[in-house]
VOGU-3710 file (C-alpha; in Angstrom, 3 decimals, decimal comma):
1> xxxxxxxxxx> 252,021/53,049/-173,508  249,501/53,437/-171,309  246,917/53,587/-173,726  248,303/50,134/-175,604  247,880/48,573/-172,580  244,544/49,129/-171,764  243,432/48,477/-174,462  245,269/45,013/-174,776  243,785/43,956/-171,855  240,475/44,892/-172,502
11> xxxxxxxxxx> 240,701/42,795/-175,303  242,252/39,686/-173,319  238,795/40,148/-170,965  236,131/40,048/-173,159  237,632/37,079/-175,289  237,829/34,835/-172,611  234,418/35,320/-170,253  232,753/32,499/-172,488  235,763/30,327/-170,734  234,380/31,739/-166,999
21> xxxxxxxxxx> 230,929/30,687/-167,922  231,585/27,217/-168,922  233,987/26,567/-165,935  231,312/27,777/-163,591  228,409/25,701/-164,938  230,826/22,566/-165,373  231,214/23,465/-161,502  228,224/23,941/-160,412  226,920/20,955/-161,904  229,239/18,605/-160,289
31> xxxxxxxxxx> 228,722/20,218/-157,511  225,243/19,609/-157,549  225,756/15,809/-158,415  227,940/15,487/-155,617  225,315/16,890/-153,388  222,516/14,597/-154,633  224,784/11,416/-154,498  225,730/12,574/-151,049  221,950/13,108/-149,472  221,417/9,446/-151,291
41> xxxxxxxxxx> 224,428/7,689/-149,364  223,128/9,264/-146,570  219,571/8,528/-146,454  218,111/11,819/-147,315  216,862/11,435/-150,362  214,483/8,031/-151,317  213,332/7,946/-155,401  210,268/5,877/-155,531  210,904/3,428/-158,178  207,278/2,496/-158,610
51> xxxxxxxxxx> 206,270/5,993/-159,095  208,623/6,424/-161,630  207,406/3,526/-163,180  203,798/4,366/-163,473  204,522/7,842/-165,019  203,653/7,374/-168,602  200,057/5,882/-167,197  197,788/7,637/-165,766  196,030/6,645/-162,591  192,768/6,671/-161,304
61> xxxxxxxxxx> 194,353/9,901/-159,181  194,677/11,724/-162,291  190,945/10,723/-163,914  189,780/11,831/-160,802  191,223/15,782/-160,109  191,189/16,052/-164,131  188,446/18,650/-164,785  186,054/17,139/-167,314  186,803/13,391/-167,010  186,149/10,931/-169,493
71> xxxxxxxxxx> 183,230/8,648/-168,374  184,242/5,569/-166,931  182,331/2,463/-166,598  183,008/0,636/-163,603  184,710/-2,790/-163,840  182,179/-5,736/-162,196  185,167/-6,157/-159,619  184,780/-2,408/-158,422  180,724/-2,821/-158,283  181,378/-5,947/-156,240
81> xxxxxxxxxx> 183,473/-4,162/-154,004  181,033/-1,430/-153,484  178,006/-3,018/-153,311  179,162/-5,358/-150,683  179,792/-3,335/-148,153  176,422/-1,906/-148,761  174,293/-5,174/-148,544  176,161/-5,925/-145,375  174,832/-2,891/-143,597  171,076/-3,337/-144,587
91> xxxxxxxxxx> 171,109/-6,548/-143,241  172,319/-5,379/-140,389  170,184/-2,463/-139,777  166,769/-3,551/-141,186  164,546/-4,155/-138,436  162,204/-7,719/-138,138  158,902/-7,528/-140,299  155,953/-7,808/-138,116  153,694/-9,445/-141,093  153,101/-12,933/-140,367
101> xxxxxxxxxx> 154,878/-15,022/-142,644  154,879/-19,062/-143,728  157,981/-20,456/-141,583  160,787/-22,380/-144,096  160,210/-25,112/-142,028  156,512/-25,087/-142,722  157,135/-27,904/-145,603  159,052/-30,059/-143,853  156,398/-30,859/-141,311  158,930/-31,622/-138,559
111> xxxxxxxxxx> 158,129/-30,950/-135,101  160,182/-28,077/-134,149  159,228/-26,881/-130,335  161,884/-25,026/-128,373  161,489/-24,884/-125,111  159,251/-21,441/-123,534  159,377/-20,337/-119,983  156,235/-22,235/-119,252  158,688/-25,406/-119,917  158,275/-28,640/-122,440
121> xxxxxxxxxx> 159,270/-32,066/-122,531  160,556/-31,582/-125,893  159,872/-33,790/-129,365  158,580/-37,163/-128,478  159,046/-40,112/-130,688  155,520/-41,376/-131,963  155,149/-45,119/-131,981  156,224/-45,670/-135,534  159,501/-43,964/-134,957  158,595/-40,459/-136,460
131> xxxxxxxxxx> 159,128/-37,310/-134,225  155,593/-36,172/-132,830  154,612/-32,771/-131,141  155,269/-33,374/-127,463  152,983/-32,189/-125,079  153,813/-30,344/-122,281  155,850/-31,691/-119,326  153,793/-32,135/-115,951  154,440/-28,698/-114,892  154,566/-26,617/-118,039
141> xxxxxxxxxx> 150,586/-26,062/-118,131  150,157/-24,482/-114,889  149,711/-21,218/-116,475  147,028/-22,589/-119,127  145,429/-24,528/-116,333  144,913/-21,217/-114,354  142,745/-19,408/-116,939  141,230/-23,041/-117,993  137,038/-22,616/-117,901  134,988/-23,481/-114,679
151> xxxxxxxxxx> 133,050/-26,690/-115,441  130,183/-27,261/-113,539  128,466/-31,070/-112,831  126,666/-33,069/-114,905  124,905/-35,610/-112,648  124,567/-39,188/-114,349  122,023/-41,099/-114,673  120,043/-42,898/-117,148  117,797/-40,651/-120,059  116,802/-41,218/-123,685
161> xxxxxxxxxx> 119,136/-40,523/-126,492  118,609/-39,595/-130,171  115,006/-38,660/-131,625  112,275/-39,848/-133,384  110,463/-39,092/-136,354  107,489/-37,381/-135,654  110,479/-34,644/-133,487  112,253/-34,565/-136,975  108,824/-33,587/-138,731  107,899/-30,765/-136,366
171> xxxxxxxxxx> 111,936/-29,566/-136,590  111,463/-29,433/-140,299  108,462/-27,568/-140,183  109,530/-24,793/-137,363  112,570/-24,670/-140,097  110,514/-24,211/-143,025  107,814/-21,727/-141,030  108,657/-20,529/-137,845  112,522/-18,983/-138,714  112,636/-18,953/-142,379
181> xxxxxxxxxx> 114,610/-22,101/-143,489  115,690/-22,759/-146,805  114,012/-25,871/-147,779  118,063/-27,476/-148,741  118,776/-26,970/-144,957  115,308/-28,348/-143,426  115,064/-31,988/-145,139  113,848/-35,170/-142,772  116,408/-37,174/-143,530  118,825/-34,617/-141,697
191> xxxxxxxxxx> 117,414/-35,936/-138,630  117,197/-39,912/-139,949  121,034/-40,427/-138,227  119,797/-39,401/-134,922  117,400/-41,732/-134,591  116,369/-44,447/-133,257  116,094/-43,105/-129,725  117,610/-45,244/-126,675  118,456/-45,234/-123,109  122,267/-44,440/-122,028
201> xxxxxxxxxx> 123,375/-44,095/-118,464  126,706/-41,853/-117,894  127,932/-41,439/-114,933  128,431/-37,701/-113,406  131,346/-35,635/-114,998  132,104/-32,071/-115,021  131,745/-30,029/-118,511  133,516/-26,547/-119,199  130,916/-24,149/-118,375  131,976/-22,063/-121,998
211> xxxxxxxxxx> 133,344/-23,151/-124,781  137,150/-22,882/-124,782  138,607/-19,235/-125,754  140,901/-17,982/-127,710  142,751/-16,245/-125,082  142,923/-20,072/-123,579  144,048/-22,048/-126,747  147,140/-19,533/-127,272  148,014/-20,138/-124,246  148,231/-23,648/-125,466
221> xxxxxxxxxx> 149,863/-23,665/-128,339  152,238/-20,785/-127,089  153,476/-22,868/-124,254  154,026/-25,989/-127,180  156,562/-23,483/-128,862  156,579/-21,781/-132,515  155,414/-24,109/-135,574  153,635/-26,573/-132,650  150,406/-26,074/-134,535  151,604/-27,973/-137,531
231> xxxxxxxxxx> 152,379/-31,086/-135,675  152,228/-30,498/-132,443  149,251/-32,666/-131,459  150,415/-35,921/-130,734  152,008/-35,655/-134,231  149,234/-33,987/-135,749  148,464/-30,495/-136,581  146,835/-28,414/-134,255  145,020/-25,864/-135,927  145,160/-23,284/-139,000
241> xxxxxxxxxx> 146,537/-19,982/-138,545  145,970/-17,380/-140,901  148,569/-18,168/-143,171  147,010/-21,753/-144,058  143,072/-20,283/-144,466  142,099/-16,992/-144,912  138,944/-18,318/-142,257  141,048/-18,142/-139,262  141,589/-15,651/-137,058  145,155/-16,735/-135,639
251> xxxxxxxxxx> 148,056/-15,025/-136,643  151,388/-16,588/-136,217  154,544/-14,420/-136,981  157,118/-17,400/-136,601  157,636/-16,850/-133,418  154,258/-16,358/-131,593  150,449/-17,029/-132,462  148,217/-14,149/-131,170  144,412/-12,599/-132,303  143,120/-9,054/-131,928
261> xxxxxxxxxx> 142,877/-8,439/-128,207  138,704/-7,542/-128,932  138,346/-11,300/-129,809  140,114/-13,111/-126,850  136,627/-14,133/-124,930  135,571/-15,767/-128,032  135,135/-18,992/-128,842  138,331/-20,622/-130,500  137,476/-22,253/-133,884  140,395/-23,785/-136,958
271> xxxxxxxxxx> 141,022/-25,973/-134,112  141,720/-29,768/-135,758  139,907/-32,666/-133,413  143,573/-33,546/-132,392  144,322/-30,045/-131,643  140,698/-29,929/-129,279  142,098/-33,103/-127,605  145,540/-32,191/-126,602  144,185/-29,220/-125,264  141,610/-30,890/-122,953
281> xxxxxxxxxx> 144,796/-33,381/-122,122  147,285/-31,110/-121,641  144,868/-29,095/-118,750  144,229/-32,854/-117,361  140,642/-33,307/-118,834  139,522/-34,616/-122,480  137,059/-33,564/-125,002  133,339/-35,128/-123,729  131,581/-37,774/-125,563  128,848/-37,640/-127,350
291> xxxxxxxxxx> 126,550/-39,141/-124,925  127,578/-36,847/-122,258  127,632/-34,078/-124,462  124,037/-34,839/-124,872  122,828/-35,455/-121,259  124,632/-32,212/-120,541  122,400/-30,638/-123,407  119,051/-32,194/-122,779  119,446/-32,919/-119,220  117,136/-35,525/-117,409
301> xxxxxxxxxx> 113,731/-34,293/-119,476  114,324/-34,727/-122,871  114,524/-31,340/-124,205  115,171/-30,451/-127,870  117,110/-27,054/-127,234  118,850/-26,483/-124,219  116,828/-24,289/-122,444  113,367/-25,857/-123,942  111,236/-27,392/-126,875  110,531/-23,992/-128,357
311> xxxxxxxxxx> 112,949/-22,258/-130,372  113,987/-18,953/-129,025  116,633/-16,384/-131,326  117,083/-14,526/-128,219  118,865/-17,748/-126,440  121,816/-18,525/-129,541  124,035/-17,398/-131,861  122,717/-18,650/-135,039  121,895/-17,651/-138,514  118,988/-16,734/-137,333
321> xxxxxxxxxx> 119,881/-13,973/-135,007  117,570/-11,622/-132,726  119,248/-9,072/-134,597  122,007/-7,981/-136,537  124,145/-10,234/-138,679  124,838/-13,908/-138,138  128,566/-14,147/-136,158  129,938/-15,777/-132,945  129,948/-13,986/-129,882  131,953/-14,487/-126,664
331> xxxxxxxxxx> 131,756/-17,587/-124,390  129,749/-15,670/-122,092  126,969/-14,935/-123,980  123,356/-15,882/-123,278  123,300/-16,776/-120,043  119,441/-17,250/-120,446  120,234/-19,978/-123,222  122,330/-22,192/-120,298  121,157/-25,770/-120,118  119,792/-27,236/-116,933
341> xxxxxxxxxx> 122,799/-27,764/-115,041  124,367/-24,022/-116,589  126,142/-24,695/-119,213  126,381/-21,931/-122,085  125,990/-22,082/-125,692  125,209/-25,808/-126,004  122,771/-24,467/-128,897  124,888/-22,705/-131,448  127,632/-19,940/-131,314  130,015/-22,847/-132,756
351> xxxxxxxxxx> 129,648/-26,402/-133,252  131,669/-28,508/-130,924  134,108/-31,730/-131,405  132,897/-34,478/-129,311  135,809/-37,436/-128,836  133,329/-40,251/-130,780  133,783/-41,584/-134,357  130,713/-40,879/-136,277  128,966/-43,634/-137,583  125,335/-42,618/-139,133
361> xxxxxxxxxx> 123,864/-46,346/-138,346  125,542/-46,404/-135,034  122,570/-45,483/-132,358  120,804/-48,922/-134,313  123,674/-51,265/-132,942  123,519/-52,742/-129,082  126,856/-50,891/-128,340  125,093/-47,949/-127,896  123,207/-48,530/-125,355  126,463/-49,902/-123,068
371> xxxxxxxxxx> 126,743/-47,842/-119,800  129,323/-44,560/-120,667  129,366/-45,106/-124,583  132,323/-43,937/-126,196  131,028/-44,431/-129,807  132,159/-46,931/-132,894  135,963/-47,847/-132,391  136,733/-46,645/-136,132  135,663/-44,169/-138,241  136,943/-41,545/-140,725
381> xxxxxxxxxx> 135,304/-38,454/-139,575  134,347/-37,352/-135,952  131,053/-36,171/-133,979  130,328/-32,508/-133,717  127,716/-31,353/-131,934  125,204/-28,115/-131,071  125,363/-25,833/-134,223  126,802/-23,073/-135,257  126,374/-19,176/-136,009  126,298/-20,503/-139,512
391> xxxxxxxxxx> 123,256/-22,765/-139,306  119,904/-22,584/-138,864  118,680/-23,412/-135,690  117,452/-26,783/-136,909  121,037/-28,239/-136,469  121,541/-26,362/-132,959  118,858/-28,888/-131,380  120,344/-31,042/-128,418  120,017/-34,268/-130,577  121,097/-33,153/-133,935
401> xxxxxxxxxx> 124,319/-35,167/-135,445  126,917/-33,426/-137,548  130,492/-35,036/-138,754  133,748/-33,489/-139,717  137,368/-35,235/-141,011  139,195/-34,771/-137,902  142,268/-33,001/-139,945  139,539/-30,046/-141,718  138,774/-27,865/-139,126  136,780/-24,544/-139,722
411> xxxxxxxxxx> 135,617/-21,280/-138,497  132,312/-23,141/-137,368  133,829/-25,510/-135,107  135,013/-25,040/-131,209  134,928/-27,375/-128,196  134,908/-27,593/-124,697  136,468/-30,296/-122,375  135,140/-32,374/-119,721  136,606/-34,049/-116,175  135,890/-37,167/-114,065
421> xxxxxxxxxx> 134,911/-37,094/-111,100  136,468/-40,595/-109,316  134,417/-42,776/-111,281  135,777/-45,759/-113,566  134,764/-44,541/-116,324  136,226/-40,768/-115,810  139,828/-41,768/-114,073  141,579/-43,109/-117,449  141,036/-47,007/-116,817  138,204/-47,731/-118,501
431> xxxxxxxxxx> 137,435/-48,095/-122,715  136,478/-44,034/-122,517  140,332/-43,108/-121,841  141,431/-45,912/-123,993  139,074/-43,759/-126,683  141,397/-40,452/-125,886  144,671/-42,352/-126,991  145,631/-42,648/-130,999  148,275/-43,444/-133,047  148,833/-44,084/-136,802
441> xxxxxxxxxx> 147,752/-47,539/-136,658  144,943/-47,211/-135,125  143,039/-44,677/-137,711  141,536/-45,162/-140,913  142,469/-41,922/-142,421  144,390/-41,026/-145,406  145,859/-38,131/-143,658  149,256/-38,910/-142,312  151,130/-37,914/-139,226  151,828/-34,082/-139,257
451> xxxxxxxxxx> 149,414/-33,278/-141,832  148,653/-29,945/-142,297  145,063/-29,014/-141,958  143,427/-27,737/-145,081  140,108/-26,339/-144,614  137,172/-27,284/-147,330  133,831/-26,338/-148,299  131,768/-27,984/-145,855  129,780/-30,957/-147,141  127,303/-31,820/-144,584
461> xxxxxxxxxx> 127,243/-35,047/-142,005  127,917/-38,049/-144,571  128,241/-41,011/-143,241  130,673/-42,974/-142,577  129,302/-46,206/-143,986  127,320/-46,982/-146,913  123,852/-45,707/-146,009  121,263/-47,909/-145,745  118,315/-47,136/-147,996  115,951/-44,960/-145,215
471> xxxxxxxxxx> 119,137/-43,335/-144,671  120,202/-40,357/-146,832  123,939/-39,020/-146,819  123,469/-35,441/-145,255  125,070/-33,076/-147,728  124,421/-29,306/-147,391  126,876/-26,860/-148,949  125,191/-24,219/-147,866  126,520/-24,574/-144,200  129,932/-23,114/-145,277
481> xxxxxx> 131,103/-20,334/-143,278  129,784/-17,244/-145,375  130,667/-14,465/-143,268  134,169/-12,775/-142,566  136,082/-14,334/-139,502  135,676/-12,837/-136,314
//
């Protein structure tokens, strides 16, 4: 009995575990369901449907920790949103070139002076409506005043103008002979628009004992503002910087126009006539004419260099030098060479723009022997006067004649100013401070307002009019600058 029912229950066990197993798995489950659905309803549990959306495709994520990606070529979106950032951090980063460049605005010709510590009146409106470079207001020049030149007095009085032709003849010989002249820069008929000679009378004025400096003119044109020198000058431009002729010796980074410090104390040239007369304005004086130029020159005994009749190499820059190459040397220089009332470098170092038209007939006509002369009324080109370190002395003599278009200036050409002294003719009243003024109508140029200056081969002192036939049209070519500036 026992026996038959043990073993009729171990049978009953064995045949029904399968029935355990599926019971506790059909439990379990449900009990896990109820568990899930439970932590749901209760905010445990979140399923991310997007996830579980984006499943079956993979994702940059998985490109990117897969170990032997595929190469990928970036969409022009994704290399527009990379190189953006990029761009906008070298721009902000990259520091200001210091290598003068053209200014945008340099085409437009539009004056464009901000105001500077020294202080401006700001753009002026020229008489045809147009905006003109505006000088300097009354007290904005104090500062280029204050380092302006001495001048020193030129009496007046009456003495004999021009030459004759037996002076020409000896010139031409010392120019063939005594200093080795080319025979294309020693020719008579150089000379034949300096003649006849005549009696002027000025009355006293004081001259700039040196030509006017570099260190002087950026003063100048610093105080008019950045871009001033393109039309700065009573609507005119003022000079050429270094950008507009590889002859000049003025840098101008867009901001401000500056030279090597070793050149300050020498004479400023790419100076346009206007730019040579708004200086001398703006310090309260005005660029000489050419008779005083001349009595300052010559003084009361009629000599043909400034310190005598005999040519000396040791007195002037020219391209004859002592020694050593032909260049310009500071305003200071040869103090022997002064004329007889002191002034320096009258005889070469650079020719200088005198305020008169040029007229090659004009010392022929009865106007030029009227007390204080200011010249023909019109003209295309101006005066210069006394030479250069590019010429041969023959043109540094006191009563040699060159011209220039006002609007082509060069790395031959300075100035110097003059001053009244009380007189009539020196306080702005009479025709020589009506000569100072200009304005579009009033020229015979085919320049316009705001005109940049474009420098040219030098061509020699043509005249203005039709020549008559003893007088030859002075055209040299070999007078261009041939050295390197400064």
């Amino acid at each position: 009995m026992s026996r038959s029912s043990y073993g009729y229950v171990g049978r009953r066990s064995g045949g029904a575990a399968w029935q355990w197993v599926i019971i506790g798995l059909v439990l379990g489950f449900g009990c896990s369901v109820i568990l899930v659905l439970g932590a749901l309803a209760l905010g445990f549990l979140n399923v991310d449907s997007n996830a579980l959306a984006n499943l079956p495709s993979p994702t940059p994520q998985i490109v990117i920790i897969t170990a032997t990606p595929a190469p990928v070529t970036p969409s022009p979106t994704a290399e527009a949103a990379t190189a953006t950032p990029t761009t906008q951090i070298l721009l902000e980063v990259q520091p200001p070139t210091a290598t003068p460049t053209i200014d945008p605005t340099f085409l437009t010709l539009q004056a464009t002076i901000p105001p500077t510590p020294l202080g401006l009146t700001g753009a002026n409106t020229t008489g045809d409506g147009s905006q003109g470079g505006a000088l300097p207001a009354a007290g904005g020049m104090d500062a280029v005043r204050a380092i302006a030149s001495e001048t020193v007095l030129i009496e007046g009085g009456t003495f004999t103008m021009g030459t004759n032709v037996t002076e020409v003849a000896q010139a031409v010989r010392e120019c063939l002979a005594g200093y080795g002249g080319e025979a294309g820069n020693c020719q008579p008929e150089y000379g034949e628009d300096s003649a006849p000679e005549h009696q002027v009378t000025v009355s006293a004025f004081r001259m700039d004992r040196t030509e006017v400096s570099y260190a002087q003119y950026l003063a100048f044109i610093n105080t008019l503002g950045p871009g001033a020198h393109r039309n700065g000058c009573g609507g005119f431009a003022c000079l050429q910087t270094r950008n507009d002729s590889e002859t000049s010796n003025i840098q101008f980074d867009s901001q401000t126009y500056s030279v090597l410090f070793a050149i300050n104390d020498y004479p400023v040239t790419n100076v346009t006539w206007y730019g040579a007369n708004a200086y001398c304005q703006a310090i309260g004086r005005r660029l000489p004419t050419e008779a005083e130029w001349e009595r300052a020159a010559r003084g009361s005994d009629g000599r043909v260099f400034p310190w005598g009749n005999t040519w000396d190499s040791l007195l002037a820059s020219t391209r004859r030098p002592a020694s050593g190459e032909a260049e310009k040397k500071p305003v200071f220089d040869f103090t022997a060479g002064a004329s007889p009332y002191g002034v320096l470098n009258l005889a070469g170092n650079v020719a200088e723009w005198v305020s008169d038209w040029y007229d090659a007939r004009f010392y022929g006509r009865a106007e030029a022997t009227s007390p204080d002369t200011t010249g023909p009324l019109s003209g295309t080109t101006k005066v210069v006067r006394g030479g250069s370190w590019d010429s041969v002395p023959f043109f540094a003599r006191t009563v040699h004649r060159q011209d220039r278009d006002p609007l082509q200036p060069t790395a031959w050409i300075g100035f110097r100013c003059v001053e009244g002294i009380g007189t009539a003719s020196n306080t702005g009243t009479s025709p020589l401070a009506a000569a100072q003024t200009f304005s579009q109508s009033d020229l015979l140029l085919p320049q316009t307002p705001g005109a940049t200056a474009v420098d040219e081969e030098f061509q020699g002192s043509a005249p203005t009019l039709p020549p008559q036939p003893t007088i030859a049209a002075q055209v040299n070519p070999t007078l261009a600058p041939t050295l390197a500036p400064g």
